[in-house]
ZADO-913757 format. One record per atom (N, C-alpha, C): x, y, z. Coordinates in steps of 0.05 Angstrom, whole numbers, plus 5000, padded with zeros to 4 digits. Example, Ala and Ser with C-alpha at 12.3 -4.5 7.8 and 13.67 -1.06 7.14 Angstrom:
2
526448865156 524649105156 526449345156 525749555142 527349795143 525850015157 
***
This chain:
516
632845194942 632345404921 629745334906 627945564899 625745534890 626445534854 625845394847 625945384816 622945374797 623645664783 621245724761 621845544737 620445524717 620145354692 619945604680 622745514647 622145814636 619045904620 618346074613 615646194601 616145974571 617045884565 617045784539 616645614538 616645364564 615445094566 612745204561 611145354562 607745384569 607345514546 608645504526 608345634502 606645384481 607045104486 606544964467 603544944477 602844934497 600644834517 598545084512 600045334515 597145514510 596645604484 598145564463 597645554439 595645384415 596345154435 594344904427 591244984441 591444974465 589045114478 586645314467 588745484464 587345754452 586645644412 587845454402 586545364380 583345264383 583745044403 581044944407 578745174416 580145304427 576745504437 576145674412 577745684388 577645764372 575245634347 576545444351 575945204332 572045174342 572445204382 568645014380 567645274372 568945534377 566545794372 565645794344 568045794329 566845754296 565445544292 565145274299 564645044293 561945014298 561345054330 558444974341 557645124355 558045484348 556845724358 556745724389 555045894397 555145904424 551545864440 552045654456 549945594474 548645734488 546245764489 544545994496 543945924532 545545644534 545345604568 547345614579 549445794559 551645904568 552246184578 550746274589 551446624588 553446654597 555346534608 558646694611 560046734582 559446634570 560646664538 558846914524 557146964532 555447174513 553247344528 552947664526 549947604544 547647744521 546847544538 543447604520 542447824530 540147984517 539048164517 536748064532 535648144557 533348034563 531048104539 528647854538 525947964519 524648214539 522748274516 521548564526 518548344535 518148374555 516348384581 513448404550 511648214559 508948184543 507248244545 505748434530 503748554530 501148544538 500148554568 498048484580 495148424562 493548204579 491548154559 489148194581 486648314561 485548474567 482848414553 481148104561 479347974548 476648244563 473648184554 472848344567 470848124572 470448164600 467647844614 466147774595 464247934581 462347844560 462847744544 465747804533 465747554509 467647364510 467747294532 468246914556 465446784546 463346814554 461346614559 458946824543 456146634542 454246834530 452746974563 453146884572 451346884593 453647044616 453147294622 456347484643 454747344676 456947384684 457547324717 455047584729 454647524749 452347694757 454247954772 451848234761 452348444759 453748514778 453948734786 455248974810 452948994829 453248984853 450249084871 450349344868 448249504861 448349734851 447849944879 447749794901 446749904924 450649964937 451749714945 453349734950 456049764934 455049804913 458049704891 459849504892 459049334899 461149094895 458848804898 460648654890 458648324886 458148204915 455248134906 453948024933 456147734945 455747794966 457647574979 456747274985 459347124996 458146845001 457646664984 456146694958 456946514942 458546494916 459346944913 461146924888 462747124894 465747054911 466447194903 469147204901 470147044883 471947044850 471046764845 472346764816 472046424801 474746324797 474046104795 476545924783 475545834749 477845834734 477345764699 477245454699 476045304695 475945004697 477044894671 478244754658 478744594621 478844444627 476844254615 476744004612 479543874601 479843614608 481743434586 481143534559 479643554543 479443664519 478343954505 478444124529 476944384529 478144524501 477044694493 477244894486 476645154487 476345424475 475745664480 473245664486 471345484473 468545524471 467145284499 468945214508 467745014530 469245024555 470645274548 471445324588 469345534605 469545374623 466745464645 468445544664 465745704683 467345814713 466545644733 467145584752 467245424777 467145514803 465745514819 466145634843 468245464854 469645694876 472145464886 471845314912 472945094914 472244984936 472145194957 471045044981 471045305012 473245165023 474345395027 476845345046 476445435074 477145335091 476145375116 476745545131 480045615125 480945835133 480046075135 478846145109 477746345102 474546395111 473946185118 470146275136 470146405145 472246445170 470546705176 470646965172 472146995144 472447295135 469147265117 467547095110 464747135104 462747145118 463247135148 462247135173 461447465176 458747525185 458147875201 457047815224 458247785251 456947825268 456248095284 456348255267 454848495276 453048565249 450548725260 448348805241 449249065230 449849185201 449249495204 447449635204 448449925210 446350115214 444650205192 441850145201 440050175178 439950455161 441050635173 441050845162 443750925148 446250875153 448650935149 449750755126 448250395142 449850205126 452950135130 453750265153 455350195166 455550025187 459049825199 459249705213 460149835231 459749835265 461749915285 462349765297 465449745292 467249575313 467949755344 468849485360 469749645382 472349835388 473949755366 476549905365 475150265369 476950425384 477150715375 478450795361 478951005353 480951285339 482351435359 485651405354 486151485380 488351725368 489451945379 489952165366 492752215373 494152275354 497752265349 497552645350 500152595369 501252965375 504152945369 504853075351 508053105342 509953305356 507853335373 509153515402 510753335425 513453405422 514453245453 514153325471 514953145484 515253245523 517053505524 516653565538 518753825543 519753995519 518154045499 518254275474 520254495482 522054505466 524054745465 522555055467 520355015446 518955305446 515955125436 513855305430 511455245440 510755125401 509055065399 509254925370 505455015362 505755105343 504555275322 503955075295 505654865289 504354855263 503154575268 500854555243 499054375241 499954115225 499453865245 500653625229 498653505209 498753375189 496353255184 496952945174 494952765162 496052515154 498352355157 498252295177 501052075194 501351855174 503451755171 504151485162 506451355181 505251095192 507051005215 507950655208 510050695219 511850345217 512250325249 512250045258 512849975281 516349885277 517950035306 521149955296 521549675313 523649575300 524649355324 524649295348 524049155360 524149035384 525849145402 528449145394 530849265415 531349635413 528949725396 529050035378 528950225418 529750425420 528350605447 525650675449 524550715423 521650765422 521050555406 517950595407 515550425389 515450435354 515050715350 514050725318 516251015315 516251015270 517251165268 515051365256 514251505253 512351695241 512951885225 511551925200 512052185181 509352325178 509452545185 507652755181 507552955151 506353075147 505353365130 504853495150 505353715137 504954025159 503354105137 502254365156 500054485137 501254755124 501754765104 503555055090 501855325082 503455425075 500955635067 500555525033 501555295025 500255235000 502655244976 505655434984 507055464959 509055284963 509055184980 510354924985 509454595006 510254444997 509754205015 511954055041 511854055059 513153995082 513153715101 514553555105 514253375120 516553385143 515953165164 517053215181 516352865193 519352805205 520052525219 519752555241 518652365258 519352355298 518951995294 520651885324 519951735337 517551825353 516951535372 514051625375 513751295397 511551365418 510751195436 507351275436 506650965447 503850975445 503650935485 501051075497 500751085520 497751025526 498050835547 495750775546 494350845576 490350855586 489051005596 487950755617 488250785639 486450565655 488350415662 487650155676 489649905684 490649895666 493949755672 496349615656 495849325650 493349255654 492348905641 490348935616 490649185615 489449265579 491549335562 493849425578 495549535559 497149335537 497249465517 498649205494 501949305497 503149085495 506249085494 507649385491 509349505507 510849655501 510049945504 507149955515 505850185518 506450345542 506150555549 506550665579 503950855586 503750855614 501950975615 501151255605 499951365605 498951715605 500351835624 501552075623 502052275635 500252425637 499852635652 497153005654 498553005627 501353105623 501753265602 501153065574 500852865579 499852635550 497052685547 494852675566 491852735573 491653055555 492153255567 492253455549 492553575530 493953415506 494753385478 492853165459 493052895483 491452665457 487852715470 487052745494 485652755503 485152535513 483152435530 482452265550 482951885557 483151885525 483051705512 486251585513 488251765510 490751685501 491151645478 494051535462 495051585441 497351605439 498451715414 500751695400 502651955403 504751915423 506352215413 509352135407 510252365408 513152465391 515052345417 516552345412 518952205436 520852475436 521752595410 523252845407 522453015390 522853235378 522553425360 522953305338 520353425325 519753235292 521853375274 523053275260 525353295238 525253335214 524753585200 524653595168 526053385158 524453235136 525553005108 525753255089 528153245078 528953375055 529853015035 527653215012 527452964988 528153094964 530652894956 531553024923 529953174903 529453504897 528053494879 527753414855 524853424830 523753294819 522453364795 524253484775 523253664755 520353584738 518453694741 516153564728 516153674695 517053514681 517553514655 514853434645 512553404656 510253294643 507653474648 508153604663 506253834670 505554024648 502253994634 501554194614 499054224625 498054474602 495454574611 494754634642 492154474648 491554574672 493454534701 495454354699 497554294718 500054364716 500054624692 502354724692 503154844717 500954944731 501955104751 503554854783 503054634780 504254484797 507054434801 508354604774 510054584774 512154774792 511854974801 511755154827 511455064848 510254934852 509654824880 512054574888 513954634905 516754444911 515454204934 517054064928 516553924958 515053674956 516153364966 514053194964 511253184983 508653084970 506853044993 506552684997 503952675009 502752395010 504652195012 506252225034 507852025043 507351785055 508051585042 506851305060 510251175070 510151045091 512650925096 511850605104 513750445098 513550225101 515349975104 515249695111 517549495116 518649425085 519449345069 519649185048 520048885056 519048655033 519148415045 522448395048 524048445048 527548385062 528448615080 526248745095 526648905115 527449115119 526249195091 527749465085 527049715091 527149985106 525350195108 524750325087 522650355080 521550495044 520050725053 519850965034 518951105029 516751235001 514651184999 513451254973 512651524979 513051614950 511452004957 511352074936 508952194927 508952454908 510452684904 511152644881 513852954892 513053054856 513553294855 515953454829 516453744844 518853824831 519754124830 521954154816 522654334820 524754514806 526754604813 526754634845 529354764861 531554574859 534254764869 536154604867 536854494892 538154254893 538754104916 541354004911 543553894928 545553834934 545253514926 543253454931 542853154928 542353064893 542152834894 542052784856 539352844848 538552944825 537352964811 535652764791 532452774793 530852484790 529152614771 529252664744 527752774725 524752584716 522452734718 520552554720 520052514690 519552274685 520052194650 516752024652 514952094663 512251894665 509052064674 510352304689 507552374702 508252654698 505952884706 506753034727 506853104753 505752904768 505252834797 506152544792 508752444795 509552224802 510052054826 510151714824 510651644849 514051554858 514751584872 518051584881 517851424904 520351244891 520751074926 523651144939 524251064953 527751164969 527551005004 529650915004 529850825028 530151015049 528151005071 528851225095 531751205103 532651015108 535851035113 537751335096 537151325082 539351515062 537551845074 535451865082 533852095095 534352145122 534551865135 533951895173 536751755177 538351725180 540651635191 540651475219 539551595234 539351485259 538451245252 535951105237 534750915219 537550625215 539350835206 540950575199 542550505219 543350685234 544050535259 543850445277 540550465275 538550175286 538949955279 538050025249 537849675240 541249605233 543349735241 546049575250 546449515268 544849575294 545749405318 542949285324 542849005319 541148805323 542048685344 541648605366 543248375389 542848135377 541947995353 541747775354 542847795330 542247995307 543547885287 545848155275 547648145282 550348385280 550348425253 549648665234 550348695208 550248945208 550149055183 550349405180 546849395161 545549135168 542549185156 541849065129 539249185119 538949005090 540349175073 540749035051 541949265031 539749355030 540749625005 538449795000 537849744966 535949754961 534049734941 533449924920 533250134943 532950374932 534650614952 536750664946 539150864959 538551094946 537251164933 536451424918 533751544912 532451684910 530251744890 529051584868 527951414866 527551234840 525051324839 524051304807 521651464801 519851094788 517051084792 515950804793 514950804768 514350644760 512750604732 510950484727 509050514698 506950304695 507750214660 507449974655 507449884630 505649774626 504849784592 506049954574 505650334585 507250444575 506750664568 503350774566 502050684558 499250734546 497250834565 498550634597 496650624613 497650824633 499451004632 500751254654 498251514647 498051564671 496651804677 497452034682 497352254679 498052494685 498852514724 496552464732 496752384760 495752184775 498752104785 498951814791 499151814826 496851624844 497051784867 496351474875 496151364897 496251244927 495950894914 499250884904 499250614894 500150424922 499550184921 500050014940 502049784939 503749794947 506349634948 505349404974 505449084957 506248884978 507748714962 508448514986 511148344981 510148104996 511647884979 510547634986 512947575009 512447315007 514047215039 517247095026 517547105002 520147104996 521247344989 520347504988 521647834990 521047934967 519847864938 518347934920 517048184921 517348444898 515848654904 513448684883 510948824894 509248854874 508649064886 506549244853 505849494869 502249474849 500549444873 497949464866 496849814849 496349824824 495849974818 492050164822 490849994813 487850174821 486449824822 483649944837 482149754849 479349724829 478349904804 476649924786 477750024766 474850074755 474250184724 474950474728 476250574712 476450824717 475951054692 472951204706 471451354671 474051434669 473251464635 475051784616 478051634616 478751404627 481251284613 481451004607 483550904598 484650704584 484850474617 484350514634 484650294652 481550204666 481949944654 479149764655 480149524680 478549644706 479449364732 481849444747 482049244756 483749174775 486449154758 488649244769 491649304759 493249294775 495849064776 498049114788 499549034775 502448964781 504648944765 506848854785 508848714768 511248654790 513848854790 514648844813 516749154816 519948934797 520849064786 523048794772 525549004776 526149224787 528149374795 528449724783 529949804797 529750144783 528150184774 525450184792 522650304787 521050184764 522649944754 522349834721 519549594730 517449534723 515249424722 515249234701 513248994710 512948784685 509749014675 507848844658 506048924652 503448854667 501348944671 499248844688 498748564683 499448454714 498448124724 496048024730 494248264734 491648104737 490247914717 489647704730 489147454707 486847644687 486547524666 484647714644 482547614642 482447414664 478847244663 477747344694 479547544711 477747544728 476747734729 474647634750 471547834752 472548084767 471548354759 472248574775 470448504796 471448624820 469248634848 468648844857 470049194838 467849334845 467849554816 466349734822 465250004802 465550174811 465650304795 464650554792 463350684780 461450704792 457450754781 458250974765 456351074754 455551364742 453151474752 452451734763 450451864781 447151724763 445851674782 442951484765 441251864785 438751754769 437251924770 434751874792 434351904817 432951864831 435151664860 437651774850 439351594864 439851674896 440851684919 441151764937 443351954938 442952264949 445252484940 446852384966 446852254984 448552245005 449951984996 450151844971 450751564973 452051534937 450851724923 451751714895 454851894884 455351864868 458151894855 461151874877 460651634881 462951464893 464651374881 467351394889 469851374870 471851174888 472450904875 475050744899 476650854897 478450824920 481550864924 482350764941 485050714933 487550504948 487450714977 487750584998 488750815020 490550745046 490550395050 493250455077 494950175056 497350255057 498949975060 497549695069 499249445058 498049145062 499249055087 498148875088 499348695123 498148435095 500848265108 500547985113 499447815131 496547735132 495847555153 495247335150 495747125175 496346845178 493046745187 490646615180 488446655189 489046385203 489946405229 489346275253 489746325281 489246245303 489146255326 491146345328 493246535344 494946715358 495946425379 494346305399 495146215415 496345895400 495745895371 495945615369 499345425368 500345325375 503145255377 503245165345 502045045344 501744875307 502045105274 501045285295 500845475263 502645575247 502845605225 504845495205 503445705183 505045995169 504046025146 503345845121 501645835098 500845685086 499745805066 499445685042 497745855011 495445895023 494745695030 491945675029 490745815068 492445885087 491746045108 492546325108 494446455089 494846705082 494346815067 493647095066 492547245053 494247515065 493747755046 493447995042 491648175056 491648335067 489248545073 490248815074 487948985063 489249275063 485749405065 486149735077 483449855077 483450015052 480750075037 480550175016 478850495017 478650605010 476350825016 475050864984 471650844990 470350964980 469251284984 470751424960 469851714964 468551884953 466852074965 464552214959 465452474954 465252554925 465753034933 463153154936 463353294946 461153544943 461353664916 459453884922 459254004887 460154104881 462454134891 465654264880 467354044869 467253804873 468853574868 471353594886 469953654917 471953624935 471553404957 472953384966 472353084984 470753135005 468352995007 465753025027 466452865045 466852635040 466952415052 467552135048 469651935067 471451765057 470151565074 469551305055 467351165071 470050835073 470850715089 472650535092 471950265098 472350135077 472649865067 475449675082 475149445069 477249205075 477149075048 480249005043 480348825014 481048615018 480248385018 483048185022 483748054991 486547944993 487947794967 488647544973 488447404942 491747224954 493747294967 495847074980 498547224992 500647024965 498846804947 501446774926 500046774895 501546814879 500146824848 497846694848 496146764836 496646944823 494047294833 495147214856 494247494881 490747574872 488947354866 485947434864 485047504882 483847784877 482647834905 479247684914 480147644940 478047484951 475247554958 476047714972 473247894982 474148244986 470948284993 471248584998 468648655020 469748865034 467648825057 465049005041 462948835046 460748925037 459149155058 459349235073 458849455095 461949715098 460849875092 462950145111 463750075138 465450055143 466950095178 467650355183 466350385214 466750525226 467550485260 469650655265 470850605293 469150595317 468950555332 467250515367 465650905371 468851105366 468451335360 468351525349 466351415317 466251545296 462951525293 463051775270 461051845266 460851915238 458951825215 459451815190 457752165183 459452325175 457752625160 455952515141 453652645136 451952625118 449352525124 448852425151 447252275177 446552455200 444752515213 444052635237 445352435265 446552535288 446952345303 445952165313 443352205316 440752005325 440551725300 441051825268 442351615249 443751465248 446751585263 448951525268 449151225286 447751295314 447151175329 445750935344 443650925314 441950795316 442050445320 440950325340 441150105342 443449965357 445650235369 446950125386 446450075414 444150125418 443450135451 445650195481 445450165496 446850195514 449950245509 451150055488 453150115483 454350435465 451750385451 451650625435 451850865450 450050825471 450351085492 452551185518 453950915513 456250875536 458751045512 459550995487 461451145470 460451435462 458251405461 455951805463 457851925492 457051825513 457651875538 460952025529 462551805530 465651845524 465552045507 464752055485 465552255462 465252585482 462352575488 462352795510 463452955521 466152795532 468352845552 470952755538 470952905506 472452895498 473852685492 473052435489 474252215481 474652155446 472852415431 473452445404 471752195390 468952325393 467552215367 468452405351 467952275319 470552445297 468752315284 468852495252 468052435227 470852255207 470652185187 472252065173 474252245177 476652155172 478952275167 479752405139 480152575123 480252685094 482152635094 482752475066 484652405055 485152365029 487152555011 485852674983 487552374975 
***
């Protein structure tokens, strides 16, 4: 027989008990390295500092190249703050930083640019994406524009996932999902992993060259609408216009599928409701999973690692932020999200000075959850590395009132040998890289032309950026507007005339790509 003890033996025992916890709370309060007893209020996040170069030293760091907009390379470009054992405000100096070796040969040009353009051409081409599948149900009419692509898993049926814009008649905005395979032209000992050859019917869509198509019929994204509560004056009327644009998609550092986009409207939707409390053109993130479904039942069947995937981060609409308050813009457009190698999020805000507002430099911030931001991290002693001029008088009209902007997502890169068995990420071998565009309007203040750069960063705190490519890049088969082709061309000799040749026969010499 099982025998209980009556309730009244445990009467003397928890009486006494419950005295003492009584007794230490009045006695010797409660420990602030206690949070199960109490919770604290987190502090409010500190108010970014915002020295200005000139009044660091008497003597400022050397100017902007006024040719290229950004600082001459090779011997400056960022500093380190040096303090002595006994420094103070008035006796900290800048330092160039040691050379790291890793990094040589991102100060390396072994190609010359074009004397007229001022551009670099690499050998890479531009190769052209059709959101048209094989065997089309009915014949397809509408126009894709600005792709944003992720490569899927290893064990995925296809290669990449892709999100498009369609072209509307303007009173609304449209996107659309496909899987997607890349095909490649010529022998299979050029082809990179996972590619297949060209089909006639692949040749006739990307042209000669090969490229990127649809695997099935591209899939409207329906995205929670987005009441723009901030829309006055001249952008009242945006508020009419439904539908997110400028979609970027991407990994998160814990493997997450993300979605950033510009959105507001007004219609009703079945889905929750994301009231914009910051912009009137805001930025929104959401995991593609909760959009594409098929998505998640990818990343649940892994052969190697069985789960139902990462959690999600963002399962909803979350609208992004900038702190303080002071520094939000009416329109907030092509911010840059990277993540360090412990899964850490940040979202790069602008790359300069920007006339007519309150944001001076370079700006990012750390993502700390529900779209909630610390305050700008960039250290407050460092040197900006580029401008934005104001039109000079006698200046070049093909080359003056240039404006930066953020423009593809970051890659993490490891700067060593591919083949090397030894290589090992590292502070000091990784870095950051993302393309940037410098852009030109016409005299409408519409986009002429998008001239494309390279940034690189740290890959750990405190993320200084390193360099910036001092030349425009341009593809094997591109061609910069604003140049005669004989400009364009110049100085590539034979090769130059061997990609002339190709373009010919439709291999797609192309101007920049527009991208608002």
């Amino acid at each position: 027989m099982i025998y209980f003890p009556p309730l009244r033996r445990l009467l003397l025992p928890a009486t006494i008990f419950l005295a003492v916890v009584v007794f230490y709370r009045s006695s010797f309060g409660i420990s602030s390295s206690l949070p199960s007893f109490v919770l604290h209020p987190p502090p409010p996040p500190p108010e970014g500092i915002r020295i200005p170069i000139t009044d660091i030293q008497p003597e400022p760091l050397p100017a902007a190249n006024a040719t290229a907009n950004h600082i001459p390379p090779a011997s400056k470009f960022f500093y380190d703050l040096y303090e002595g054992a006994n420094a103070s405000n008035a006796t900290k100096i800048y330092l160039k930083p040691i050379d790291n070796p890793a990094l040589q040969i991102l100060w390396q040009c072994p190609v010359k640019a074009n004397r007229y353009t001022n551009h670099i051409r690499i050998s890479a081409i531009v190769r052209n994406i059709t959101q048209i599948p094989p065997d089309p149900l009915k014949p397809e009419k509408r126009i894709f524009w600005n792709p944003t692509i992720i490569s899927l898993p290893y064990w995925a049926e296809n290669q990449y996932l892709v999100v498009s814009r369609i072209v509307t008649d303007g009173n609304h905005q449209e996107n659309v999902i496909c899987e997607a395979n890349l095909c490649y032209v010529g022998s299979a000992e050029d082809a990179k992993p996972g590619e297949k050859p060209c089909t006639e019917d692949d040749l006739k869509l990307l042209g000669p060259a090969g490229g990127m198509r649809c695997a099935s019929p591209p899939i409207s994204l329906n995205v929670p609408p987005t009441p723009a509560e901030q829309c006055f004056g001249k952008f009242q009327t945006y508020v009419d216009v439904p539908g997110f644009h400028d979609p970027r998609i991407f990994w998160s550092g814990k493997g997450e599928p993300l979605m950033m986009v510009n959105t507001q409207s007004v219609l009703p939707s079945p889905l929750p409701r994301a009231e914009s409390r910051y912009a009137c053109f805001g930025l929104w993130m959401i995991d593609l999973r909760t959009l594409h479904p098929p998505l998640q039942n990818l990343l649940a069947s892994s052969p190697r690692y069985p789960s139902l995937g990462p959690l999600k981060s963002y399962p909803t609409l979350t609208e992004l932020t900038r702190n303080p308050p002071s520094t939000r813009a009416t329109i907030e457009k092509n911010w840059l999200p990277f993540f360090t190698a412990n899964g850490e999020s940040y979202i790069h805000y602008d790359l300069s000075h920007h006339k007519n507002t309150s944001i001076r430099g370079r700006t990012f911030a750390k993502l700390l959850g529900n779209g909630f931001t610390t305050t700008n991290l960039t250290e407050p002693l460092e040197f900006p590395c580029l401008i934005d001029e104001d039109d000079k008088e006698g200046a070049d009209p093909v080359t003056k009132g240039g404006t930066w902007h953020q423009a593809t997502n970051s890659l993490r890169l490891i700067l060593c040998n591919r083949t090397d068995p030894t290589c090992k990420s590292t502070n000091d071998n990784t870095v950051f890289f993302a393309v940037i565009h410098r852009k030109f309007p016409n005299y409408l203040h519409l986009p002429l032309r998008y001239e494309r750069f390279f940034m690189v960063w740290q890959a750990v705190p405190p993320f200084r950026v390193l360099g910036v490519s001092k030349h425009p890049v341009l593809m094997a088969n591109e061609t910069a507007s604003g140049w005669t082709e004989k400009e364009n061309w110049d100085g590539d000799g034979e090769k130059g005339g061997l990609v002339m040749e190709k373009g010919g026969k439709g291999h797609g010499r192309i101007h920049h790509h527009h991208r608002r």
